[in-house]
C-alpha positions in Angstrom: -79.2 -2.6 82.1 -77.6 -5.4 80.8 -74.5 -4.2 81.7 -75.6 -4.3 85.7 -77.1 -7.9 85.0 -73.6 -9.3 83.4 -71.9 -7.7 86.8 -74.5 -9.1 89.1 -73.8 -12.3 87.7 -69.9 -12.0 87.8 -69.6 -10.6 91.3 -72.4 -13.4 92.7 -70.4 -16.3 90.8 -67.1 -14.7 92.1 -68.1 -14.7 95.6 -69.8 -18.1 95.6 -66.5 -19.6 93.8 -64.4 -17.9 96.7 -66.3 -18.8 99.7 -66.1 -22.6 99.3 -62.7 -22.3 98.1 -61.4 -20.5 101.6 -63.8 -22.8 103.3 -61.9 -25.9 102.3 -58.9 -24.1 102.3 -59.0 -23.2 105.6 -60.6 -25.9 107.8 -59.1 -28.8 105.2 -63.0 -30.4 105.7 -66.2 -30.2 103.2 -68.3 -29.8 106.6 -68.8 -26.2 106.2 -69.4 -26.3 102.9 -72.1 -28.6 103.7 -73.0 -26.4 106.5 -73.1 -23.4 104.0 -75.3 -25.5 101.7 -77.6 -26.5 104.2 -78.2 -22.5 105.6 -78.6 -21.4 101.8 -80.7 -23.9 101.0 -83.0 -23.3 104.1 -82.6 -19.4 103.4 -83.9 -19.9 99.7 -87.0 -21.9 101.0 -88.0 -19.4 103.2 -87.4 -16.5 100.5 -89.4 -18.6 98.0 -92.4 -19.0 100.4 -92.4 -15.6 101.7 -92.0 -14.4 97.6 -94.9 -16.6 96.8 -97.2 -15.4 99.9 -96.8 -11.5 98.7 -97.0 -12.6 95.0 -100.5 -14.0 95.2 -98.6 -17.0 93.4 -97.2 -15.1 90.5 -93.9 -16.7 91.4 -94.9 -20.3 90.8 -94.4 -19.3 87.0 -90.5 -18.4 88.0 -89.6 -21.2 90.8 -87.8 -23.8 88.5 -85.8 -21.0 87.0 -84.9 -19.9 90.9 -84.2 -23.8 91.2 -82.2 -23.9 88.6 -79.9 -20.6 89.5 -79.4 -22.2 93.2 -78.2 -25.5 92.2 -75.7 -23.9 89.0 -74.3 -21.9 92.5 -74.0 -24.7 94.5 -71.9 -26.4 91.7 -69.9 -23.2 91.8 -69.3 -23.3 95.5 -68.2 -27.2 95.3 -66.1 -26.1 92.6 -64.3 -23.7 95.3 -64.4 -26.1 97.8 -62.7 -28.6 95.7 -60.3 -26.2 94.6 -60.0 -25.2 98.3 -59.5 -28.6 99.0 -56.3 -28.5 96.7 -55.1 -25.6 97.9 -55.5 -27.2 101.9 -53.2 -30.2 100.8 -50.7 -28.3 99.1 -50.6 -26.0 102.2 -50.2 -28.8 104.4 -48.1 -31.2 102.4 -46.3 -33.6 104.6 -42.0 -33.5 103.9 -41.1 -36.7 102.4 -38.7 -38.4 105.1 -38.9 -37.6 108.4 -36.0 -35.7 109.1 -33.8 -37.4 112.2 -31.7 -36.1 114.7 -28.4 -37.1 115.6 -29.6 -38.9 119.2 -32.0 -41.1 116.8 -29.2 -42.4 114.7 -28.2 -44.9 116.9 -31.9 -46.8 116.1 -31.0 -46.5 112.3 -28.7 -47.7 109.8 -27.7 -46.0 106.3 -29.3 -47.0 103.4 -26.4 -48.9 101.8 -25.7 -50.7 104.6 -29.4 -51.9 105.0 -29.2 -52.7 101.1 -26.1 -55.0 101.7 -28.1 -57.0 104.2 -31.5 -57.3 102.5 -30.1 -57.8 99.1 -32.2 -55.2 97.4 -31.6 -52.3 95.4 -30.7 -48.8 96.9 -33.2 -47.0 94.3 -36.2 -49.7 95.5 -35.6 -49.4 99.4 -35.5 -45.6 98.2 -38.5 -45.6 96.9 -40.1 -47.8 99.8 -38.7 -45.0 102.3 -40.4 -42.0 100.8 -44.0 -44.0 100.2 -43.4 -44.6 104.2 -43.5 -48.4 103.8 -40.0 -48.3 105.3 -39.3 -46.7 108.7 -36.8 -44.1 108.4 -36.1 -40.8 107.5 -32.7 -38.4 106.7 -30.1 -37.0 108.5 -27.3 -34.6 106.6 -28.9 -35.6 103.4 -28.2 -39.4 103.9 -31.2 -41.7 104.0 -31.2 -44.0 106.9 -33.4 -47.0 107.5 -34.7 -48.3 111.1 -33.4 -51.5 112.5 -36.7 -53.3 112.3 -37.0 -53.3 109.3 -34.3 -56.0 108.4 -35.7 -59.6 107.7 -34.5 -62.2 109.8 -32.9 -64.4 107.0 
């Protein structure tokens, strides 16, 4: 018996756990999870009015332990969904740089030379590039920086 209660347990965890991690996953957005929550929610409601109607009240005695059960699942589904949610931005992980094409070089200038002119470090306008607060991107694994972005000294 206990044996069927320990794989109750482990399959209903399992499956809570997996939907709000392919949720999140998926769609990239907790508004299906909240969805999701919402519908079980409302589902539990109705099972724990109906279960008190045909109980002649016997459940009353058992409805904080039912409370309790839903919420430890719904803490298992945001755990999902926020691993979902990891899983989402790994998947869609933008590529540091854009990558340019030879017709765009003409906007652009390499990285040394843009150094020269600003007076700054190629490491530091490196770094500025890939956090995007630079305009520019790479072509044959050289860095190149857009033209507005010199200073007008």
């Amino acid at each position: 018996m206990m044996e069927l209660v320990k794989q109750t347990v482990l399959y209903t965890v399992s499956i809570a756990f997996l939907t709000g991690l392919l949720l999140t996953s998926i769609t990239g957005s907790a508004r299906s999870v909240k969805i999701l929550l919402a519908a079980l929610t409302t589902l539990a409601v109705v099972g724990l009015v109906i279960g008190l109607i045909i109980s002649r009240g016997l459940l009353i005695y058992l409805l904080f332990q039912v409370i309790a059960l839903m919420i430890g699942l719904y803490f298992v589904v945001i755990i999902g969904a926020v691993c979902g949610g990891g899983v989402y931005a790994l998947l869609n992980k933008r590529q540091i740089g854009k990558q340019l094409g030879e017709a765009e070089l003409a906007g652009y200038m390499p990285l040394a030379e843009f150094c020269a002119r600003e007076g700054i470090d190629e490491e530091r306008a490196t770094v500025r590039l890939t956090s995007s607060f630079y305009a520019g991107g790479r072509y044959n694994g050289n860095w190149y920086v857009h033209r507005n972005e010199l200073t007008d000294k």
